[in-house]
N, C-alpha and C positions, 0 to 999 in steps of 0.2 A: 504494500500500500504506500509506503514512503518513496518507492523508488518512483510507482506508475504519477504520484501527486509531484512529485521533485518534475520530472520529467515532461509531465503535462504542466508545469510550472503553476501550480495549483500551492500556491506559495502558503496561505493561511493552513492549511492541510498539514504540508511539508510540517511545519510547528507543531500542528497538531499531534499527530504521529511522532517528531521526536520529545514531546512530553510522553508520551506512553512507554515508549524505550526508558527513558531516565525517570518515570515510577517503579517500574521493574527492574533498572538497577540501585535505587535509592532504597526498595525494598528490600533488595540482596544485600545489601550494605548494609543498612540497619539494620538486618537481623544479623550478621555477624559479630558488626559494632556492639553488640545486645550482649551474644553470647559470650563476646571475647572478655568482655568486661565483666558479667556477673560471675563467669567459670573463675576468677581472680580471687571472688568473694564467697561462692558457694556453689562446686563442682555440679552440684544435682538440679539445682536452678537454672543451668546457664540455656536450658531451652523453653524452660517453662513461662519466662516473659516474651517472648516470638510469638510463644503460640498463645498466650491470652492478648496479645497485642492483634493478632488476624483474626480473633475471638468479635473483639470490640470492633474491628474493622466491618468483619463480616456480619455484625450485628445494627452497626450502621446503616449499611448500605441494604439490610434486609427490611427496616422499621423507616428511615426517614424516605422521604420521595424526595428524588433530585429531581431537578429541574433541566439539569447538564449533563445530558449522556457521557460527555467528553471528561469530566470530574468525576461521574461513577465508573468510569473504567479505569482512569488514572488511579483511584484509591484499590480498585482488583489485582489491578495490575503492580500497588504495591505489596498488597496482600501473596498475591503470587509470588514475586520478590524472595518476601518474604519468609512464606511458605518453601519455595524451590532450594533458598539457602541452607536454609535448618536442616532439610532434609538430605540435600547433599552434605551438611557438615555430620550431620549424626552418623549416616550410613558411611564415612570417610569415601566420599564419591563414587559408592558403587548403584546408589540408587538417584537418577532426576523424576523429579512431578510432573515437569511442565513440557515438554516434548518427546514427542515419539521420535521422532527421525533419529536423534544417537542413540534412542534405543536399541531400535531396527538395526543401526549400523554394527553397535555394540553385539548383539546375536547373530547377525551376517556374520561377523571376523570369528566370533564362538564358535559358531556350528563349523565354519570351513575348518577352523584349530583342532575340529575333532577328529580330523584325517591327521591329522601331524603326530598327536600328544598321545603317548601310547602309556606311560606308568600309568598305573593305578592312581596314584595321588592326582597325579597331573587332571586324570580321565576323570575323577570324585570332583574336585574342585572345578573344572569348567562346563562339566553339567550340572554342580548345585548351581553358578552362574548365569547357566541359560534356562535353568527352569524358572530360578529368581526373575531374569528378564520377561520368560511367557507369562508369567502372574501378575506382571508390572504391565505387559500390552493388554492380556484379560481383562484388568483390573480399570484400564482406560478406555478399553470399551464397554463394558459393562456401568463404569459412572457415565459414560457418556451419555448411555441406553436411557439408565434409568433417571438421570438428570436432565433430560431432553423430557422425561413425559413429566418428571416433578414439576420441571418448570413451566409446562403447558398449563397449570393448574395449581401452581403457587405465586408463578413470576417468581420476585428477588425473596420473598419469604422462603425459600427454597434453604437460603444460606445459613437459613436458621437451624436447618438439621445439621448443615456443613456443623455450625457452629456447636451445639450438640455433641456432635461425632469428636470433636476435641478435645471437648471439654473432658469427654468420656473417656476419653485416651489418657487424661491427665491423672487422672480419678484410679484408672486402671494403674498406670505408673507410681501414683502414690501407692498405692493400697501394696505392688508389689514391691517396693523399697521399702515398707513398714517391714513387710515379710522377712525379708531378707537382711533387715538392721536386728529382727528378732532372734532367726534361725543361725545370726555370726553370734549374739550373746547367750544363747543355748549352745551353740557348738564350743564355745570358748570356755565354757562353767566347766564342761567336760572333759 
C-alpha cells in the first residue's frame, strides 16, 4: 500500500501508511523497552506489563468508538508491536504472531533439512521445529476462521475475548509459578 500510494504520489497516504509502520515498530520497542527494564527489577514480571499494557489497548479500542479508522489501527498496530515482540523475546525467536510468510519460509528450509540431517538428535529436534511451525500456521488459520465470523457479529467487541484470553494466560502463569515457588520449598525441606 505505501509503495502503490508513494508511487501514484498519493502523498497524504504515503504518511499515512508510514504512521502505521512506526506504530508497529514503536510497539516492538516499547515492549522490549518494558521488559528490558522490569526483568532489572523483577525476572517474572518483565512480560506481565506488555501484556496488561495490549490488555488496556485492546480494551480501548473494543468499548470506545473512534471516529478515525487511521488512529484505531495505529493503536492495533501498536498492540501488535507489541504483542509480536514479547513473543519473539519469550520464545528467544523461534516463534512470530504476526506473519506467515517467515513462517512458510522457516518450514520450507525445515522440511528440505530433513533430507540432509540424519542423527537422531538432529532428526528429534527439526521435527519438534516443524511440527511447532504446522500448529503456529493451524493456529492462524483457525483464529483467522473463527475471528472473521466473531467479528461478523461483534465488530471490535471481539477484542474483548482477545483480551480475556490474556488475561487468562496470566492467571494461568501465576497460578503455575505459585506451584512451582511451593513444590522448590517442599523439595528443599527434604
Amino acid at each position: 500500500m505505501f509503495s502503490r500510494t508513494f508511487v501514484s504520489e498519493e502523498f497524504s497516504n504515503v504518511v499515512i501508511y508510514l504512521w502505521f509502520l512506526l506504530s508497529f515498530l514503536t510497539g516492538a520497542f516499547c515492549s522490549n523497552l518494558i521488559s528490558e527494564t522490569i526483568v532489572r527489577i523483577k525476572v517474572n514480571l518483565s512480560y506481565v506489563v506488555p501484556i496488561l499494557l495490549e490488555i488496556i489497548l485492546l480494551i480501548t479500542v473494543a468499548t470506545l468508538h473512534f471516529n478515525q479508522p487511521d488512529i484505531l489501527a495505529c493503536i492495533l498496530l501498536f498492540a501488535m508491536g507489541l504483542q509480536n515482540a514479547l513473543v519473539t523475546r519469550v520464545s528467544q525467536s523461534v516463534v512470530r504472531t504476526t506473519h506467515l510468510t517467515g513462517i512458510f519460509t522457516d518450514l520450507g528450509i525445515e522440511l528440505s533439512q530433513l533430507l540432509f540431517y540424519k542423527t537422531s538428535n538432529e532428526n528429534f529436534t527439526l521435527k519438534r521445529s516443524i511440527y511447532l511451525k504446522l500448529a503456529i500456521i493451524a493456529c492462524f488459520f483457525a483464529g483467522g476462521i473463527v475471528g472473521g465470523f466473531a467479528y461478523y457479529y461483534l465488530k471490535l467487541k471481539v477484542l474483548l475475548i482477545a483480551s480475556l484470553a490474556l488475561l487468562l494466560a496470566l492467571l494461568y502463569d501465576y497460578i503455575l509459578l505459585k506451584f512451582y515457588v511451593i513444590k522448590r520449598k517442599v523439595l528443599h525441606r527434604h
